[in-house]
N, C-alpha and C positions, 0 to 999 in steps of 0.2 A: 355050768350054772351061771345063774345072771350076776354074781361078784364077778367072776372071773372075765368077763364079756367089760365089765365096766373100767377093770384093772388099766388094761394098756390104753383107752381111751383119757385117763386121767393122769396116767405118767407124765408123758410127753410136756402139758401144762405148767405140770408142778415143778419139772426137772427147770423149766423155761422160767420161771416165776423161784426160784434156787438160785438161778443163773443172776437175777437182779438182786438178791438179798445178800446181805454180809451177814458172818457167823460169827463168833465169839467162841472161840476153841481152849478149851483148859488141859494141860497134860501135866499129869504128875499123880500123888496120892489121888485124885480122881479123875479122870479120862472123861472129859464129857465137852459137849460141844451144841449150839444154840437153838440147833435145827433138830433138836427132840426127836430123832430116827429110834423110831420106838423099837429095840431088840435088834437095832443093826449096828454096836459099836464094835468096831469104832466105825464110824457114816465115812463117809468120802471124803468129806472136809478135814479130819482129824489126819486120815490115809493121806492126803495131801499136803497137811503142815510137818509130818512124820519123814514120809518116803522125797517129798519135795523141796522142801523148804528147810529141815534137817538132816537131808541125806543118811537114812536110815536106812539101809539095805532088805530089801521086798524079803527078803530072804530070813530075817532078823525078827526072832518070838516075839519081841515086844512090841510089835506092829498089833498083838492080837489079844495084847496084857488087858483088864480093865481098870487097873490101879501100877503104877511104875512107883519102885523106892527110889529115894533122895538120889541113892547113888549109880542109879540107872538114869534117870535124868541129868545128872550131873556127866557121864557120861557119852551121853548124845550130845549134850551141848560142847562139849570138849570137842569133840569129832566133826562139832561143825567150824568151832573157830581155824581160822586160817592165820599161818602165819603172817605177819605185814607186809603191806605191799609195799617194793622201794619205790623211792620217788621218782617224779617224772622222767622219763628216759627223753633225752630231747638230742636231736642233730642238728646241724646246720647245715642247711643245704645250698648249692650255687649261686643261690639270689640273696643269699644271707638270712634268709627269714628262716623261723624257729619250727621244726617240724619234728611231729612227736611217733617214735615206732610203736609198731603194733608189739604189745606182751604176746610172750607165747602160749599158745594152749595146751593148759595144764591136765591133766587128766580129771580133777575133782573140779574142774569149772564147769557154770551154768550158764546158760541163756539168760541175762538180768530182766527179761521177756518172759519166754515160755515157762522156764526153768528148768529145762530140758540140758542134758549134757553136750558140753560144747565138742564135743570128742567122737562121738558115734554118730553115725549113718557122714552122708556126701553134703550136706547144705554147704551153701555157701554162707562165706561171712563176712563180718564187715568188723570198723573198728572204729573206737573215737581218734581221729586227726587233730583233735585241735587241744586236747587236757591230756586225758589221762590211759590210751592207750589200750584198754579192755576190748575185749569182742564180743557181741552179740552174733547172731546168725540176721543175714540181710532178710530174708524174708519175712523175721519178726521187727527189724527194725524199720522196714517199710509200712509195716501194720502202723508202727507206733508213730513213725513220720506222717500218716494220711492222717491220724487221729492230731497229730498239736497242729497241721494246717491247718484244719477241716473247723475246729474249735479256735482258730484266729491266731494260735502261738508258736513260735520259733519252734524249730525241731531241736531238740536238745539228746546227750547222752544220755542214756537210762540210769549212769552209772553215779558221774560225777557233773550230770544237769549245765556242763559246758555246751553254749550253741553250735551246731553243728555248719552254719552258714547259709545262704540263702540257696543254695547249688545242692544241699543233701539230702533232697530226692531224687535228684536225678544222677548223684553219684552214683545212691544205693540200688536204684534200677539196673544201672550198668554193671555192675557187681551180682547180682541176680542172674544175667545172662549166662 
């Protein structure tokens, strides 16, 4: 029919035009979110604060709830906090200057990037050298290096916004390799 002909001509737009818009996402006693996905809750955005950004396991009925109680909320939020991170680990190294190790990767770590698990598949990765230690994966911190040059400003952690020095993109290229 001629809906169905006009369907995937108008996705593609809308998806693109999604891509520039921020949502406003509510979870708890009502599930709902900005982008009025008319019969599709939870939309992508909600799936994405849920499975992404709360580490809510894909696997997990409440992914699929349209209302969550106090103490299913309470819940998930418990599961996301972490315990504290210690403080700086610092060495000293032959020249005497202060250099800080790489934390190790934990199993429930993300990409402060993608949000992606720092733990599966082969990427390489990189780390803050100069604060506090954390890892992203180099081929998202390259993304984010091109974008503070390209907009005029230092390349900073994603983490704890320490400058990374005027050399980290071309460390993180080499780290790439």
């Amino acid at each position: 029919s001629d809906q169905d002909a006009e369907v995937p001509a108008h996705r593609p737009r809308r998806r693109a035009e999604e891509r520039e818009r921020k949502f406003k996402v509510q979870i708890g006693g009502t599930m709902s979110c900005s982008c009025r996905a008319k019969g599709e809750l939870p939309c992508v955005h909600l799936l994405f604060v849920l499975v992404k950004l709360l580490r809510v396991p894909v696997e997990n009925p409440l992914l699929w709830q349209a209302s969550l109680l106090d103490n299913e909320v309470d819940q998930i939020l418990r599961g996301r906090f972490r315990a504290p991170t210690a403080k700086k680990q610092t060495r000293t190294n032959t020249t005497g200057a202060s250099a800080v190790e790489r934390k190790a990767v934990e199993e429930e770590d993300v990409c402060a990037i993608c949000q992606e698990d720092l733990t599966e598949g082969s990427e390489p990765l990189t780390f803050c050298r100069q604060s506090c230690g954390n890892n992203v994966h180099a081929k998202c911190m390259k993304i984010w290096a091109d974008h503070k040059l390209s907009v005029g400003d230092k390349v900073t952690c994603p983490f704890c916004r320490e400058d990374w020095g005027p050399l980290a993109l071309d460390n993180i290229k080499k780290e790439i390799r």
